[in-house]
C-alpha positions as CSV (number, residue, x, y, z in Angstrom):
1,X,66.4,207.1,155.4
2,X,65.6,206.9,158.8
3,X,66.0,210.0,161.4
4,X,68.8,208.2,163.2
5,X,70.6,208.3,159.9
6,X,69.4,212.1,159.2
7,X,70.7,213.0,162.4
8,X,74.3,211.4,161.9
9,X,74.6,212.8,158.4
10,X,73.9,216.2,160.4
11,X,76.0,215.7,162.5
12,X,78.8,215.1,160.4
13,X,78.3,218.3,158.1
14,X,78.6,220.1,161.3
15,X,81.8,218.5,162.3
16,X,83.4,219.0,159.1
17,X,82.2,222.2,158.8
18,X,83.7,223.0,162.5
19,X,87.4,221.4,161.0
20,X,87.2,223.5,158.4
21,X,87.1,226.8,160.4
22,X,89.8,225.6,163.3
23,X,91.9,225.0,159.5
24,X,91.0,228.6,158.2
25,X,91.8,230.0,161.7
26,X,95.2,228.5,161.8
27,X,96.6,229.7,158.9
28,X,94.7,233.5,159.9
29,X,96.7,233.0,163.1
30,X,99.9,232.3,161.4
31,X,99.5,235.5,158.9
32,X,98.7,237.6,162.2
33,X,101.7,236.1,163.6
34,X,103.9,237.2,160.6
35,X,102.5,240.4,160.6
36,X,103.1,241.3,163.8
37,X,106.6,239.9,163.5
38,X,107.1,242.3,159.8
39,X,106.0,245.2,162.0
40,X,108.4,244.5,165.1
41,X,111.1,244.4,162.7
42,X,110.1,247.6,160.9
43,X,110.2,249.3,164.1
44,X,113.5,247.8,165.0
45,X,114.8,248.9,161.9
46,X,113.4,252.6,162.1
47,X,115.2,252.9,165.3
48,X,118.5,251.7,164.2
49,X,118.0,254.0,161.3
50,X,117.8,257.0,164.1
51,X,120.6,255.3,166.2
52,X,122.8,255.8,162.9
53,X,121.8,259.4,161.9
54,X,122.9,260.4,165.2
55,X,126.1,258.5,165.1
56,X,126.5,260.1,161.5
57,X,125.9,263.5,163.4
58,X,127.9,263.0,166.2
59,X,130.7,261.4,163.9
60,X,130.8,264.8,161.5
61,X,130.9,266.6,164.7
62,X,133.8,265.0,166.0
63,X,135.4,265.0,162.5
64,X,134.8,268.5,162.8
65,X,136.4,269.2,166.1
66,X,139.5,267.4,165.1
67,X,139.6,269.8,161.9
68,X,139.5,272.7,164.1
69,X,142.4,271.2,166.3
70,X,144.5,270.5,163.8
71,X,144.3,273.7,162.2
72,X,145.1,275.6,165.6
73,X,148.1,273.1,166.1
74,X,148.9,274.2,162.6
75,X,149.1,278.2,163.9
76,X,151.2,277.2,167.2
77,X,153.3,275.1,165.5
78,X,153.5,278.4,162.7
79,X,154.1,281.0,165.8
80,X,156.9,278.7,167.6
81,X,158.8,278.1,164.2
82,X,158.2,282.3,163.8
83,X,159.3,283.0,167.3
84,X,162.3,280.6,167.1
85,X,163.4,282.1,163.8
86,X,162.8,285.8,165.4
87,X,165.0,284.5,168.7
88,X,167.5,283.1,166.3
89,X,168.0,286.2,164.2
């Protein structure tokens, strides 16, 4: 074998060798790439999880103010019949 033949053999092995990291490194890329999108969308769904305990909370609240209104409607509505019956008497 002559060095001219040596040489190109080398060179080869060092070019396939070279392809065979730019194909490791793609797919490497790609996983980072998923992974970064998998942790966006963990984040993104943590926040809509706090977004909808505080609707929850203010929902209950609100349910809970319109309890409170009702029941004091209740009482007027319980004095004016009262009154209109005393009156009436």
């Amino acid at each position: 074998m002559s060095e001219r033949t040596v040489d190109l053999i080398c060179a080869d092995v060092q070019q396939a060798k070279n392809e065979a990291k730019k194909n490791i490194l793609l797919p490497v890329r790609e996983v980072e790439d998923v992974l970064a999108l998998v942790d966006s969308l963990q984040q993104q769904v943590a926040e809509l999880k706090r977004q909808l305990r505080r609707s929850d909370r203010e929902w209950a609240s609100a349910t809970n103010e319109v309890v409170r209104l009702q029941e004091q409607l209740g009482e007027k509505d319980r004095k004016i019949a009262w009154l209109t019956n005393e009156l009436g008497e």
